[in-house]
N, C-alpha and C positions, 0 to 999 in steps of 0.2 A: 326507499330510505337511503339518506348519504351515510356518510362516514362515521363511526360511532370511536368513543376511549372512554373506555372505564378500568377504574384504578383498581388495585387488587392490593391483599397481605401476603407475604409467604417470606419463608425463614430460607430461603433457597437464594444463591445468587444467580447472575445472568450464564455463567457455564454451568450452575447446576441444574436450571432448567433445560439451557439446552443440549443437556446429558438427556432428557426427556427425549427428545425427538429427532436426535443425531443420526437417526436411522432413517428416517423419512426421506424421499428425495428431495434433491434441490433443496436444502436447508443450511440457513448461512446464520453464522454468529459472527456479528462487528463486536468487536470485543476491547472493551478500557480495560484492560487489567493493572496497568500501572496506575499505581495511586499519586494523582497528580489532579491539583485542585483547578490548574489554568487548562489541561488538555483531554484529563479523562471525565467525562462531564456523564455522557452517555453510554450504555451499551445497545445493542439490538438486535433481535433476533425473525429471521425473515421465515415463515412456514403456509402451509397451504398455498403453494405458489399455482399460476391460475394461464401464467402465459411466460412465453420464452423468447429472447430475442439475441440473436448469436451472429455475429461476422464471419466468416470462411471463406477464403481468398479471392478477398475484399467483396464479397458481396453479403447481402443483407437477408436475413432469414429470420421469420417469425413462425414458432409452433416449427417447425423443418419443411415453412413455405418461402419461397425468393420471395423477393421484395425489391422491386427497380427502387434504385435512388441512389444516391449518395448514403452512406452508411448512419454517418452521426447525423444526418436531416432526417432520415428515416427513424432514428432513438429518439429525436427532439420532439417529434411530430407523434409519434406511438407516447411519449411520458403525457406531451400535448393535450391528449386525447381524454386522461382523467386527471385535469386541470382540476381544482378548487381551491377556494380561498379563507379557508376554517385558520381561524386567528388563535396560536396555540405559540407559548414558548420553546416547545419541545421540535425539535429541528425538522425529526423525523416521524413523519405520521405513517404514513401511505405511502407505496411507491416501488420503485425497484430496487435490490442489491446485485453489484458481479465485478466484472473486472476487464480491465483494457489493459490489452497487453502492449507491453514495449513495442513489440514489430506491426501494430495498428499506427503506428507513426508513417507507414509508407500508404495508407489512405492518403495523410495530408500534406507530404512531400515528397519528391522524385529520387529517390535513395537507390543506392544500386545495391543488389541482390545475390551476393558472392559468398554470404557462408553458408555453410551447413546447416543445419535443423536435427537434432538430436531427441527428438518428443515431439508429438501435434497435438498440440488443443486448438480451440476456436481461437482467433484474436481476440475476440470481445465474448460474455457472456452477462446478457442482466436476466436477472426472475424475478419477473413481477407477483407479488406478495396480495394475496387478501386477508393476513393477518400481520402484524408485526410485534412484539412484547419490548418494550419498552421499559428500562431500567435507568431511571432517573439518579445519577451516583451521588450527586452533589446532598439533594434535598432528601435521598434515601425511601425514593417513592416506584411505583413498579405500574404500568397499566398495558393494556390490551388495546389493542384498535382492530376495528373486522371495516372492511373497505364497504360493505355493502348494505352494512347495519343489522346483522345479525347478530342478535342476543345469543341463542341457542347456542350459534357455534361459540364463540367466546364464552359460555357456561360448560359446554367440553373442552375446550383447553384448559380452562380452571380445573375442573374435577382434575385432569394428569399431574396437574403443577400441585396440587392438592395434598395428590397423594403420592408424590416425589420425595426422594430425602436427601438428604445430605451427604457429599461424600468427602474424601479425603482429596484433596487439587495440591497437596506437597508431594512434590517425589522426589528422590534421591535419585542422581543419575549418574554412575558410575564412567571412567573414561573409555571412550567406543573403545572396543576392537576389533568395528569393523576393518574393512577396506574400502577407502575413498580414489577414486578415480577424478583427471579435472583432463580438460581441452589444452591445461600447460602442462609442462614439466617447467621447473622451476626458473632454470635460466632462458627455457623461450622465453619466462611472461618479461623478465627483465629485458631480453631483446627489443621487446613490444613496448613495453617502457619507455627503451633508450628511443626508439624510432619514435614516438612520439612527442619525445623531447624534440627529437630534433625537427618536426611539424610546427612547435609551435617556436623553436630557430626561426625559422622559415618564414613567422607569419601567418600560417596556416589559422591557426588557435591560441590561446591565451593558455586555457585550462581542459583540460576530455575526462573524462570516467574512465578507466580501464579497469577491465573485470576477467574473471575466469570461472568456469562452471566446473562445480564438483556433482558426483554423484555417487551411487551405492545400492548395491543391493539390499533392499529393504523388506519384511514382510510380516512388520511388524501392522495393529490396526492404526488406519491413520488416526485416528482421533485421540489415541492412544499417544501418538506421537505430539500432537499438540496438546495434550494434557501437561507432557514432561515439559516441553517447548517451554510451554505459558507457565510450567511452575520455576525455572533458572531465569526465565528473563522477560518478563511482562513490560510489557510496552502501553504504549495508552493507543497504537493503530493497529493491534493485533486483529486476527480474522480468523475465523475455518468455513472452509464451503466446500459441501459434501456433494458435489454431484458425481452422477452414476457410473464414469467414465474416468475419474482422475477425482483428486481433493488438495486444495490450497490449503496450507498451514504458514500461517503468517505473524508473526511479532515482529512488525515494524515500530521504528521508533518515528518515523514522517512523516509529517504530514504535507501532503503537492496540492492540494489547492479545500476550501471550504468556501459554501456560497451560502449564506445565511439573512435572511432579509435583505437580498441583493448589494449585501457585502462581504466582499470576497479577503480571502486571506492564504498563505502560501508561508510552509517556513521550512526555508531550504536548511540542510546538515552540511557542514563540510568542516573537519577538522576531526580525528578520531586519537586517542591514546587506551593503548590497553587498561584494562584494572590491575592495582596491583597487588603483592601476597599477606599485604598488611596497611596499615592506617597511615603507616609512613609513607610506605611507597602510592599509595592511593594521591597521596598530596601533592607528592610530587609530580607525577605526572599529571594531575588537573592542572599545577601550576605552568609546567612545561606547555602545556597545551594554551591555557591563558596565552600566557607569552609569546606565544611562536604566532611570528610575526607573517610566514610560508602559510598557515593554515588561515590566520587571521585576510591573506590575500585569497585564496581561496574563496574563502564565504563571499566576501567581496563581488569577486567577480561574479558569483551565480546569483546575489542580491539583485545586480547590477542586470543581472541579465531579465531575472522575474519581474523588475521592474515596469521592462521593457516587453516582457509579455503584459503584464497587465496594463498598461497602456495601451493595447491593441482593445481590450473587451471595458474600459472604466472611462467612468468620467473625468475631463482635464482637472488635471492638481488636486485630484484625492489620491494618487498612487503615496504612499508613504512607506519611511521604512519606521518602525514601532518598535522593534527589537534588535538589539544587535548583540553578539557575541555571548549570546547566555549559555552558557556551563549543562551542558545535562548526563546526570549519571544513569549505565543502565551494569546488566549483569555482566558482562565482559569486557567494555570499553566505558570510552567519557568521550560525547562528542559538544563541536559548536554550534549553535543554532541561531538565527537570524528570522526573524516577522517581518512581512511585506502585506500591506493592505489596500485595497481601495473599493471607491463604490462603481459597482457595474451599471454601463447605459441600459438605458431604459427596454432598448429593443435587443439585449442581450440576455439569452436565457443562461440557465447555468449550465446544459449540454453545451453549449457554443463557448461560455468560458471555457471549462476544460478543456473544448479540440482547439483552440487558439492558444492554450498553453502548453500541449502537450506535446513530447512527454517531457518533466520535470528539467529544468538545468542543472540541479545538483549530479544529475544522473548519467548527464549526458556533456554537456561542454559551451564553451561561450566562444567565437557565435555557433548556436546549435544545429545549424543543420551543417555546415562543416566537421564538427566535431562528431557527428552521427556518421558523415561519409568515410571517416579515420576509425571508428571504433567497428564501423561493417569490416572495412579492410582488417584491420589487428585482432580483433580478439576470434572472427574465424568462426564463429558457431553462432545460432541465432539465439539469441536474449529470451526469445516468447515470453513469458510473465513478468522474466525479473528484471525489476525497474520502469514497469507498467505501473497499473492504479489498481488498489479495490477498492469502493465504498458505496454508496449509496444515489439514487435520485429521488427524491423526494418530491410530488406531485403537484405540492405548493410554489416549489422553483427552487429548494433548495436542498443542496450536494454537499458531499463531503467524503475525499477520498485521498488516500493514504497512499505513498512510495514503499511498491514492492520491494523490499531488500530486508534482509534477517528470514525470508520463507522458502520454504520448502515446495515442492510440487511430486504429487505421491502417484504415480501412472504406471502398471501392471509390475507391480515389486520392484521397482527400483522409485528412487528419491532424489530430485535433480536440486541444485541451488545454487546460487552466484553471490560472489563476494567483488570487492572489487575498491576504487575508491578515484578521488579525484590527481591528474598529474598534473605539475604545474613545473614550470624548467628547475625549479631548485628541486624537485625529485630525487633521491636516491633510492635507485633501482632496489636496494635490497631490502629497506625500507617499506617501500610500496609491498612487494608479496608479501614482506611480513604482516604490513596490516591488513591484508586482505585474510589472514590464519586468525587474525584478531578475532575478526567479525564473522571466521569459520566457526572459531572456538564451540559456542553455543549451539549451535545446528550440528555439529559432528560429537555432541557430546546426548543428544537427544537422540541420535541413528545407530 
């Protein structure tokens, strides 16, 4: 028997179920928590997971056996394998969740290898799921899927969810006092700055990301941490993924590419303004930010760039841009955003989209692999997750995964994160770090 979904009632939402099973390994929640009618459509939660499939310096591992091949032909060919074609609106049936990290970008170009590493995880990790819970946000409906068509199991997962309750997902969170640690002291990252100004003097680059890594000792529970996270600042590409070794706590506001009935979509952020302490100051700076014409180039240029990735994986003259310059508010900043779409060739899977996109240009700089060989050199420590991908593959051929950035990485009591943002020659160095405290704010006020 294939693939089964049946629908269920329950008074529980998608983090309150999976309060349920947050304890189980390898259990992942994709998570809409911003309420937003055009981007949090879905939530999902991935358990009884069945097989494992992980990258580690640059080679391919299933279950913790090698795997010759090229990495992402090896994911393509394993998603491959439980292929079906069940005709369903719902995006996400079946299939795997995990995540690509930023530094799996040296799988698919020749980048040199000069910083540090402060944390090891896998480059890549997906879990492949025989169950998934599915939480339809829009039409307010909730269903189960078991991969193998098992009634039984799916009448145990019911009976838990059943007999689950409600809990309280508001919390008050007080201003840390911890101690944050980052790879800058304040006037290096400005030096890093200035020197990259002067790169794209040069020619070098247009536009790069420059980023800094904080951290902290932590030991607090992580899910505990993502509870606070998701209740100051819900995002519609939030995540938790509990594995045994480390846990991602993610409110992203991005989303770096979606492949949905083999049409793809990407909508880069560039432009950020703090919130401000009241209705007035709120205004102003959205209006500031409207206006400014330095961020308005920005998005520009990483449009410009997405474009031209998805031109590599879509059909001639479907690449479009759909959105431009839309205003989105979250709990500590206002950014810009920008839609880019087309439809994908025929012989293009949606593993193959992503590695022909990857990683993101909002993230990274225009032209990107230049701007990658300038931020290995500057920023000095290796990126590993942030500004990678987490989301989904889905077995029908469609994906959807989100820009690491606003997450956390929880690994033996301490708590690593990157802030960072885009430079463009009108830059002002002091500027730059501050927004980069911007987009701290919320992550150092959850530790």
């Amino acid at each position: 028997m294939g693939l089964i979904k049946r629908e269920f009632n329950s008074k529980l939402n998608a983090f309150e179920v999976y309060n349920l099973f947050k304890d189980e390994k390898d259990t992942i929640l994709l998570d809409s928590s911003k309420e937003d009618k055009n981007l949090s459509k879905y939530s999902f939660i991935g358990i009884n997971p069945f097989l494992r499939f992980e990258v580690k310096n640059e080679k391919a591992y299933i279950n913790d056996n090698i795997i010759e091949g090229e990495p992402f032909k090896v994911l393509e060919n394993l998603i491959y394998e439980y292929k079906n074609d069940i005709q369903d609106i719902i995006p996400f049936l079946s299939g795997a969740i995990g995540y690509i990290s930023y530094d799996a970008g040296r799988l698919l170009e020749e980048l040199p290898n000069t910083s540090k590493e402060d944390f090891n995880i896998p480059d890549m990790r997906f879990i492949f799921y025989k169950n998934i819970i599915i939480f339809d946000l829009i039409n307010d409906k909730k269903y189960i899927t078991d991969l193998d068509g098992n009634i039984e199991n799916i009448e145990s997962i019911l009976t838990v969810i059943h007999n689950g309750e409600k809990i309280n997902d508001e919390i008050v969170c007080e201003k840390s006092e911890n101690i944050f640690y980052s790879n800058f002291i304040k006037e290096d990252y400005k030096k890093a700055v200035t020197r990259l100004k002067e790169y794209i003097v040069s020619g070098d680059v247009y536009i790069a990301n420059m980023t800094q890594r904080f951290w902290c000792y932590n030991e607090d529970d992580s899910f505990n941490i993502y509870k606070k996270l998701r209740s100051i600042n819900k995002a519609p590409f939030s995540a938790y993924l509990n594995f045994e070794d480390f846990q991602i706590i993610s409110s992203s506001p991005e989303r770096f590419t979606q492949v949905f009935n083999n049409k793809a979509h990407t909508r880069p952020i560039k432009g950020t303004r703090p919130r401000g302490h009241n209705a007035e100051a709120d205004e102003k700076n959205k209006l500031e930010l409207i206006n400014s014409e330095k961020d308005k180039a920005e998005l520009l240029m990483v449009v410009d760039l997405e474009r031209n990735d998805f031109s590599k994986v879509c059909k001639p003259h479907t690449v479009k841009v759909t959105e431009n310059f839309k205003l989105e508010e979250y709990a500590t900043v206002f950014h810009l955003v920008s839609t880019v779409e087309g439809e994908l060739k025929n012989d293009v899977s949606s593993v193959r989209c992503i590695k022909e996109c990857f990683p993101g240009g909002s993230i990274t700089g225009t032209p990107k692999i230049r701007a990658m060989e300038i931020i290995e050199e500057l920023e000095g420590i290796k990126r590993n997750i942030y500004t990678g991908s987490i989301g989904y593959f889905d077995f029908r051929g469609n994906c959807d995964f989100n820009i690491v950035i606003r997450t956390i990485i929880k690994k033996d009591n301490k708590a690593f994160f990157g802030v960072g943002g885009g430079i463009t020659y009108d830059s002002i160095e002091e500027d730059e770090y501050n927004e980069t405290l911007d987009k701290a704010r919320a992550l150092m006020r959850v530790l």
